[in-house]
C-alpha positions in Angstrom: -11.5 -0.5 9.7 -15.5 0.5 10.0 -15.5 -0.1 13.3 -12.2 1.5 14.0 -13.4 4.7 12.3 -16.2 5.0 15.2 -13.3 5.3 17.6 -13.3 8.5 18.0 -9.2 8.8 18.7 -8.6 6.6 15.3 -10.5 9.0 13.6 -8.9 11.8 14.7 -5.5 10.4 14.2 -6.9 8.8 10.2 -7.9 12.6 9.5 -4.7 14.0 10.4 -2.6 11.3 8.5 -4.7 12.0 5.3 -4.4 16.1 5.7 -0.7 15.1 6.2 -0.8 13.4 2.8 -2.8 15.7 0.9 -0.4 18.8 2.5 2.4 17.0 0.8 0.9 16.5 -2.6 1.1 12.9 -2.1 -2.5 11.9 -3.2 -3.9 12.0 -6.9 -7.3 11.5 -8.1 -8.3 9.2 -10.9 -11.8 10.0 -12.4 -13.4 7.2 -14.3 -15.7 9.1 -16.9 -16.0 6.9 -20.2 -19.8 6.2 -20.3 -22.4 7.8 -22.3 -25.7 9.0 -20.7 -28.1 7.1 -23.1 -29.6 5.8 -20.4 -30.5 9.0 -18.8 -32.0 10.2 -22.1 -28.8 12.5 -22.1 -26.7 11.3 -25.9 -23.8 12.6 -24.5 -20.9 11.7 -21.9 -22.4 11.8 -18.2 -20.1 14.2 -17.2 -22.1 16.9 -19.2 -25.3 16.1 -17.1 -26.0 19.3 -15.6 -26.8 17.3 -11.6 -26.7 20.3 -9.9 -29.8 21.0 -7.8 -30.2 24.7 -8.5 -26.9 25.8 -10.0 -27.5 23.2 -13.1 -23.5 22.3 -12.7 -22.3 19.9 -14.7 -21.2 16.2 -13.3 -17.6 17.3 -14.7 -18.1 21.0 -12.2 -19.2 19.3 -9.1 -16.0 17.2 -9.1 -13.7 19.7 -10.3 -14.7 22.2 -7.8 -14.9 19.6 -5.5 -11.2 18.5 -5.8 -9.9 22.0 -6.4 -11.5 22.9 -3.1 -9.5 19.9 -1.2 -6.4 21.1 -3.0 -6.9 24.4 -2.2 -7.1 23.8 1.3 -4.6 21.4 1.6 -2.0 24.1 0.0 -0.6 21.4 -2.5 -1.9 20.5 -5.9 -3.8 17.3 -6.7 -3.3 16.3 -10.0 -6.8 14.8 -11.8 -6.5 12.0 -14.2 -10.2 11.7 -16.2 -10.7 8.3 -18.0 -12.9 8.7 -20.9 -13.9 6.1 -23.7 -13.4 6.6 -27.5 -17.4 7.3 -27.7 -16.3 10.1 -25.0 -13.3 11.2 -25.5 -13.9 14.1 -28.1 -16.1 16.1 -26.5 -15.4 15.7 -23.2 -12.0 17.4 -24.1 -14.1 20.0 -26.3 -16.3 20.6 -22.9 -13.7 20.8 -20.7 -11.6 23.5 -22.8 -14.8 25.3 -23.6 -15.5 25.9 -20.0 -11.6 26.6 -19.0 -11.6 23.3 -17.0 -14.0 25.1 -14.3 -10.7 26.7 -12.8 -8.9 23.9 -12.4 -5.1 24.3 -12.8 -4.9 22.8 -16.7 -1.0 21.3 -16.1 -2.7 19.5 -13.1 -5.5 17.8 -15.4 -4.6 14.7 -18.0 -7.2 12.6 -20.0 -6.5 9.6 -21.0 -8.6 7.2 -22.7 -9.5 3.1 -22.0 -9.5 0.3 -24.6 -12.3 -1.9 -26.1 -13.3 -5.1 -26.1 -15.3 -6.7 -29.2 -18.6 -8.3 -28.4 -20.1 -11.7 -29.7 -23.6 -13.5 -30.4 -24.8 -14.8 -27.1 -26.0 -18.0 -29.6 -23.3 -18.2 -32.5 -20.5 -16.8 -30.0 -19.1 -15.0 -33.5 -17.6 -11.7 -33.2 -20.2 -9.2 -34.0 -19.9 -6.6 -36.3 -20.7 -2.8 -36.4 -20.8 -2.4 -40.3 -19.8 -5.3 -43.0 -16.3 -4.0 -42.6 -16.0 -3.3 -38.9 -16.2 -5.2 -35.4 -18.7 -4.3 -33.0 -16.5 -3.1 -29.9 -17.2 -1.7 -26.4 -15.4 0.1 -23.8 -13.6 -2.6 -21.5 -14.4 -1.5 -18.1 -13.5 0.7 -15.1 -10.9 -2.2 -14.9 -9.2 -0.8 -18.2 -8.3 2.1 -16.2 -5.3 0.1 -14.9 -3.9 -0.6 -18.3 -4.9 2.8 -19.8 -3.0 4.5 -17.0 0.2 2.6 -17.6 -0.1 2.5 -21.4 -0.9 6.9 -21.3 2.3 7.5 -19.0 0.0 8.8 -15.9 1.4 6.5 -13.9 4.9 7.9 -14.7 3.4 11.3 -14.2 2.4 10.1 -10.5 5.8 9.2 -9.8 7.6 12.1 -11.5 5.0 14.1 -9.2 5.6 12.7 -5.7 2.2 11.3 -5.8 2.0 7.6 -3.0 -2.0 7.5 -3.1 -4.1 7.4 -6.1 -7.8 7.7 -4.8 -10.2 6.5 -7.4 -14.3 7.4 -8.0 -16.9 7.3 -10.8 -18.3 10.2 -12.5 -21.9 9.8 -11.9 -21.9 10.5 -8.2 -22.1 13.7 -7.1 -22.0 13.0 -3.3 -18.5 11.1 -3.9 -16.1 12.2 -1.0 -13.2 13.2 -3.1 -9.6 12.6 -2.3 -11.5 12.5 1.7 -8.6 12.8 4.3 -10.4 10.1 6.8 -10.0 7.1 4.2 -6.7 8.2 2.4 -5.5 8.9 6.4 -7.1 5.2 7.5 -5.7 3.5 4.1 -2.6 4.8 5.2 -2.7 4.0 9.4 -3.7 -0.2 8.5 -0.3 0.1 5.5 -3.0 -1.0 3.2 -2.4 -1.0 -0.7 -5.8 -0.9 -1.6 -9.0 0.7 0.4 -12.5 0.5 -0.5 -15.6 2.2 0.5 -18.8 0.3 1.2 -22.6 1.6 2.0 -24.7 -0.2 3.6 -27.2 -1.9 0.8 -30.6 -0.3 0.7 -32.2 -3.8 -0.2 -30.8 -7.1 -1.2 -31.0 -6.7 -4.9 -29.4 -3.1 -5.0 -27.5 -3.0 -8.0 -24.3 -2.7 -6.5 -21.4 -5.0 -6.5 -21.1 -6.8 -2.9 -18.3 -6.2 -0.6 -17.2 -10.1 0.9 -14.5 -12.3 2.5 -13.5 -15.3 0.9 -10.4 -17.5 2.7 -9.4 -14.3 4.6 -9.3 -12.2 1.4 -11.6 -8.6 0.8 -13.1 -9.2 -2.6 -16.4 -7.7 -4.3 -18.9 -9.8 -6.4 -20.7 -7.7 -9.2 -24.5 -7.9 -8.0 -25.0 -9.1 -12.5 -22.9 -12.2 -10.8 -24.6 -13.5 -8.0 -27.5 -15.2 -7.4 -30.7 -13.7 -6.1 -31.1 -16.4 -4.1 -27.4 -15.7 -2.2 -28.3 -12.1 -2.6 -31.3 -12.4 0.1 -29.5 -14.5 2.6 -30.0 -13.8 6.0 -28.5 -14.7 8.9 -29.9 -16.4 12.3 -31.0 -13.4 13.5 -32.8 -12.0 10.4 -30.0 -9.8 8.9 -28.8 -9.5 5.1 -25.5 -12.0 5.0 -24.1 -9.2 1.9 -25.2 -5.9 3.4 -21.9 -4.0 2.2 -22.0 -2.7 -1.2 -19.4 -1.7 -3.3 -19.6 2.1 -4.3 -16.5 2.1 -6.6 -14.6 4.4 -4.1 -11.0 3.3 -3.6 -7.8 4.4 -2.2 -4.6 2.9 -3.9 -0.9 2.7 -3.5 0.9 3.8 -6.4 3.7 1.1 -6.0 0.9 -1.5 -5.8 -1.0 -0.3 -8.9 2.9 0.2 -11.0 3.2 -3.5 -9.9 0.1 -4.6 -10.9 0.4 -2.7 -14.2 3.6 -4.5 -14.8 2.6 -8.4 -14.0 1.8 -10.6 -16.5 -1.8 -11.4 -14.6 -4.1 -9.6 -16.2 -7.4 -8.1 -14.9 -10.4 -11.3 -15.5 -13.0 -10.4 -17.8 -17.1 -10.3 -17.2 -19.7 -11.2 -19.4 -22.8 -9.0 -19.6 -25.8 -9.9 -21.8 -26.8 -6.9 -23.4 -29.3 -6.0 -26.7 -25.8 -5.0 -29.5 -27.4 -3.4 -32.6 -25.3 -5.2 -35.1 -25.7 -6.4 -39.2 -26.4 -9.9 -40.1 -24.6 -11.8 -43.1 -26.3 -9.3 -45.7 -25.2 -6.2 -43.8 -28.5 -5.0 -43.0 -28.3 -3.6 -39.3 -30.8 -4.6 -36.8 -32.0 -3.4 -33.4 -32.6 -6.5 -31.3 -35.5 -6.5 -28.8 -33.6 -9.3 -26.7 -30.8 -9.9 -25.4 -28.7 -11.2 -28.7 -24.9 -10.7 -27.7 -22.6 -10.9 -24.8 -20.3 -7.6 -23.9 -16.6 -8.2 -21.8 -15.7 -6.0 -19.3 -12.8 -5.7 -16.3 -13.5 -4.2 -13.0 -11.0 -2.7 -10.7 -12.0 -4.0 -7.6 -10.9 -7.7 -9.2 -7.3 -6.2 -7.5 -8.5 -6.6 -3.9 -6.6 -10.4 -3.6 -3.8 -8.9 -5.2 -3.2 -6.1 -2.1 -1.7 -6.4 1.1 -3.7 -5.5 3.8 -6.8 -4.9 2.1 -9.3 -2.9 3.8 -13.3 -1.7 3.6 -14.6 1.5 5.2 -17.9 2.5 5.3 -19.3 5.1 4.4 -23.4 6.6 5.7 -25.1 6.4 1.8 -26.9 9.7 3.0 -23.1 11.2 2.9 -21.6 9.6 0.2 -23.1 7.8 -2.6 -26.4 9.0 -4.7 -24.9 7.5 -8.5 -27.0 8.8 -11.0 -27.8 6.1 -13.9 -32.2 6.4 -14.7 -34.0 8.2 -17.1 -37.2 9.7 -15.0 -39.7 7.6 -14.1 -37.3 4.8 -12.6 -37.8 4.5 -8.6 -34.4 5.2 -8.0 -31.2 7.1 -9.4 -32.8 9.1 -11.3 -31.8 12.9 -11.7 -34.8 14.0 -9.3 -33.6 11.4 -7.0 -29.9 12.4 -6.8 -30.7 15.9 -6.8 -33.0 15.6 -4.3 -30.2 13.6 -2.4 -28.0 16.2 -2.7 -30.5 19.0 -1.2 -30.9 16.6 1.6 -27.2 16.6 2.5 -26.7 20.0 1.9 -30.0 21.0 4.5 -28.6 18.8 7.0 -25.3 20.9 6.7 -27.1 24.4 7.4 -29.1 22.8 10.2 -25.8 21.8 11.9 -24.6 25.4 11.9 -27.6 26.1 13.7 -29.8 27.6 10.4 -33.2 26.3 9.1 -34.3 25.9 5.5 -38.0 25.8 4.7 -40.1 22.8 3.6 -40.1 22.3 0.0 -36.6 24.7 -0.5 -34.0 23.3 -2.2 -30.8 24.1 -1.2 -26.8 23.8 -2.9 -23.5 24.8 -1.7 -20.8 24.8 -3.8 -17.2 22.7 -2.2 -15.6 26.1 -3.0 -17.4 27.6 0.1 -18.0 24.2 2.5 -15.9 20.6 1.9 -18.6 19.6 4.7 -21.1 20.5 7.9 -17.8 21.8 10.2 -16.5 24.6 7.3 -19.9 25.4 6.7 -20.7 26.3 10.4 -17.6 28.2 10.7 -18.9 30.6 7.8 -22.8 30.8 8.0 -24.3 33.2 10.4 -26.3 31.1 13.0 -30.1 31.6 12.6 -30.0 31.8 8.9 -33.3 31.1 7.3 -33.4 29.9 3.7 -37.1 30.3 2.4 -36.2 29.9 -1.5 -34.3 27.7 -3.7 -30.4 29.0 -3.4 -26.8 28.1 -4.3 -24.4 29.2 -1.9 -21.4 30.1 -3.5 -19.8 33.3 -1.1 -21.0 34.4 2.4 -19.6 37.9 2.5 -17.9 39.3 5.3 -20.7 41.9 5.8 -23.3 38.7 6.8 -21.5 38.1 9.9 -22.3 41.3 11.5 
């Protein structure tokens, strides 16, 4: 489907499919937002992380206004469902009230909330324990979206709704391409029940899960599962074997997800490794410095087999994935880097529309004024020169003259 996309009819007739869809009301968004940002240095949920290059907007605004700008200009609602965890759950809800849901319809918004898994001793394999009289537990994975979306209703809230595609991203990347016609409108052209979107890997180790074939079926390995050594394969001509990375972008069916929901083949678990603070026999709680326990997680991508016609899209990184997930300092995906990823896109935007930014300006346009580089150009004056930091929320009428 990649290389389908670069034909230019098949993109024209995959955009008109997925305005078609969205026109309808036919597509709903499913928001995956149950981590904390510990490691960001941010002891709250990552939604809360103000990303936003100059406007400081929260994780939460960026794809809210996002999504209520597709809606708004596809003249039919789409209805948001945000996962959180039980370490999120509070005060995202408190945050999102608090801030009126950033103008998002509030009938059209429902959180619902994933399960847990308990943890063990990567030694003992015991269950680990929180407090004497509690287990250590953990949230169980973008994969526990499936069952928390059954087990909440939202799926039956899809239905009642009309809703046929269910287009799925993460909350810690604010260049996602939400509810994007092109890929709901290709996921629709190939009769696909379940699309993902792939970037091209910036090196072989990107932590990333990797986008493969196996007997003729799409599947992703998690990059904490394979091998370096398979991870740096190269083919006969020098070129990365697994160059396609998994972004956690997806478009579903809603019948395919209802039937998966209902089967009696559940979602495998993952182990991670991980540091668990946890008490010993006498109660006393300890911080490891290793790694003393082993976490389980699902993943939704482990649904690929499961779908017929299963298909990948790419998507340019520049355009569509910056997550972030570092405190400052890291070399990557950090909130500099993202931020500085998102100034990027938005430059190259004005410079389409025939404007110029300044070296060293940083630039931000809210999805309530441009979805992309086309909406932009049809409202910014040509020759526009940006020579400070600015958010561009409104052009007014009066700067077309």
């Amino acid at each position: 489907s990649t290389q389908q996309l670069q034909q230019p009819e098949f993109a024209a007739q995959a955009r008109a499919a997925g305005h078609a869809a969205l026109a309808a009301g036919e597509v709903a968004f499913v928001l995956t937002a149950g981590g904390q940002g510990s490691r960001l240095g941010f002891e709250h949920p990552k939604g809360l992380f103000p990303v936003g290059p100059v406007s400081g907007r929260s994780l939460f605004q960026v794809m809210l206004d996002h999504c209520r700008a597709r809606a708004e200009k596809a003249g039919a609602p789409i209805p948001v469902y945000i996962m959180t965890s039980p370490q999120t759950d509070e005060e995202t809800r408190a945050f999102l009230n608090r801030h009126h849901w950033f103008g998002y319809e509030p009938n059209d918004i429902r959180i619902f909330c994933q399960g847990v898994m308990p943890a063990v001793g990567l030694v003992t394999g015991q269950v680990l324990m929180s407090s004497r009289h509690e287990i250590f537990t953990n949230p169980d994975g973008h994969g526990g979206a499936l069952q928390a979306l059954q087990t909440s209703g939202a799926l039956t809230d899809m239905q009642r709704r009309g809703v046929r595609q269910v287009f799925y991203g993460q909350i810690d990347n604010p260049l996602l391409q939400i509810c994007d016609p092109v890929l709901i409108g290709c996921h629709r052209l190939q009769k696909s029940e379940m699309t993902t979107q792939a970037i091209r890997k910036r090196d072989p180790l990107q932590k990333v899960g990797n986008v493969v074939s196996v007997d003729g079926q799409v599947r992703i390995i998690e990059y904490s599962d394979l091998p370096e050594s398979a991870a740096r394969l190269v083919d006969a001509a020098g070129f990365p074997v697994l160059w396609a990375g998994s972004i956690a972008v997806h478009v579903f069916d809603l019948d395919f997800l209802i039937r998966q929901a209902e089967s009696q083949v559940s979602l495998p678990f993952h182990r991670a490794v991980k540091k668990i603070p946890c008490v010993d026999s006498r109660g006393i709680l300890s911080e490891p410095d290793e790694n003393n326990g082993v976490k389980f997680e699902r993943f939704i991508f482990d649904l690929l087999p499961a779908a017929k016609n299963a298909i990948v899209c790419e998507v340019d990184a520049a355009n569509g994935f910056a997550a972030v997930k570092n405190a400052p300092g890291a070399a990557t995906e950090t909130p500099e880097w993202v931020q500085a990823a998102m100034s990027s896109q938005f430059r190259r935007w004005i410079e389409a529309a025939g404007s110029s930014v300044a070296n060293g300006v940083v630039v931000e346009i809210s999805p309530l004024l441009a979805l992309d580089a086309e909406e932009l150009a049809e409202k910014l004056p040509r020759n526009t020169h940006f020579d400070e930091d600015v958010f561009l929320e409104f052009i007014s009428p009066e700067s077309h003259s």
